[in-house]
N, C-alpha and C positions, 0 to 999 in steps of 0.2 A: 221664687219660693213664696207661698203663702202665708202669712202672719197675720193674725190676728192681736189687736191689743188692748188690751179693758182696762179701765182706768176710771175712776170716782167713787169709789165705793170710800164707807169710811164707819162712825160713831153715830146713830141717830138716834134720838129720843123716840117712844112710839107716837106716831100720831107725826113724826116729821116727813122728811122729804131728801131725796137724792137723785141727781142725774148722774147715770152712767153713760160709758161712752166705748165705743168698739171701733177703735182703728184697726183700718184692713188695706192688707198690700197683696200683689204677688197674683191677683184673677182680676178677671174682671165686675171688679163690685157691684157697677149699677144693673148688673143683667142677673144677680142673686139675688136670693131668696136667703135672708139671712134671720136666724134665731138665737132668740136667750133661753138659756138651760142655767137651774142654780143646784146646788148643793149644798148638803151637811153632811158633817163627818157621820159618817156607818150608813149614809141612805145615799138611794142610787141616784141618777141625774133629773129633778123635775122639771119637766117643759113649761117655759114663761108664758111665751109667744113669739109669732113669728111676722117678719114683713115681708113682704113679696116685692120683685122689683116695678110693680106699679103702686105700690105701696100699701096696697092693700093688708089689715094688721088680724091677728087671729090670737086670741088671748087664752088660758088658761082659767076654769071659774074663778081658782082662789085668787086672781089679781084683776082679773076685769071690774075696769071702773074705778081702779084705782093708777093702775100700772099705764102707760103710752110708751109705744116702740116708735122712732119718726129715725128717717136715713136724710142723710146729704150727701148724694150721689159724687158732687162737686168736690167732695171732703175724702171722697170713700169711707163714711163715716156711721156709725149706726150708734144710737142712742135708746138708754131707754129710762124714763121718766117713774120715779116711784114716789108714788104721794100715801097721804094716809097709813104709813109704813105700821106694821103689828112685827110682834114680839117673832112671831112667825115666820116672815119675812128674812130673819137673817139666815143665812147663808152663803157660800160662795157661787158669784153669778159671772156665767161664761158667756160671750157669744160664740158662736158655732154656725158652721157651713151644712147642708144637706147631707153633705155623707159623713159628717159626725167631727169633721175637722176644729180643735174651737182653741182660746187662747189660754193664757195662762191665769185666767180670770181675776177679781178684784172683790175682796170681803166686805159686807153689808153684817153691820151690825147693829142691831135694834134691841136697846135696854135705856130702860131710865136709871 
């Protein structure tokens, strides 16, 4: 069975920082291509970015340069680094599989 699990999201000032984290069971992880997808209530799913399993990373404008998606194959583990966090930013952030599979995600919330 496939699971997906996210976990670190929390309370940030703007202008802070959070590491998320996406424990994955159930396929074979290091041979996916795993993305983040986030959300706010009434709006549809926006695409973060995504890692390929050579790791190669493909960001969305609004967070490039700021956001980093990095995997530990070892862990079945996928992470995603958000620095420089805006008011914007909050929402609930999933990871998800290609064909849309994702978990039960983890709240980011950015207010001073």
């Amino acid at each position: 069975e496939v699971q997906l699990v996210e976990s670190g999201g929390g309370l940030v000032q703007p202008g802070g920082s959070l590491r998320l984290s996406c424990a994955a069971s159930g396929f074979s992880f290091n041979i996916a291509a795993m993305t983040w997808v986030r959300q706010v209530p009434g709006k549809g799913l926006e695409w973060v970015g995504t890692i390929n399993s050579d790791g190669s990373t493909y960001y969305a404008d609004s967070v490039k340069g700021r956001f980093t998606i990095s995997r530990d194959n070892a862990k079945n583990t996928m992470y995603l680094q958000l620095n420089t966090l805006k008011t914007e930013d909050a929402a609930m952030y999933y990871c998800a599989l290609p064909d849309g599979r994702r978990g039960q995600g983890t709240q980011v919330t950015v207010s001073s």
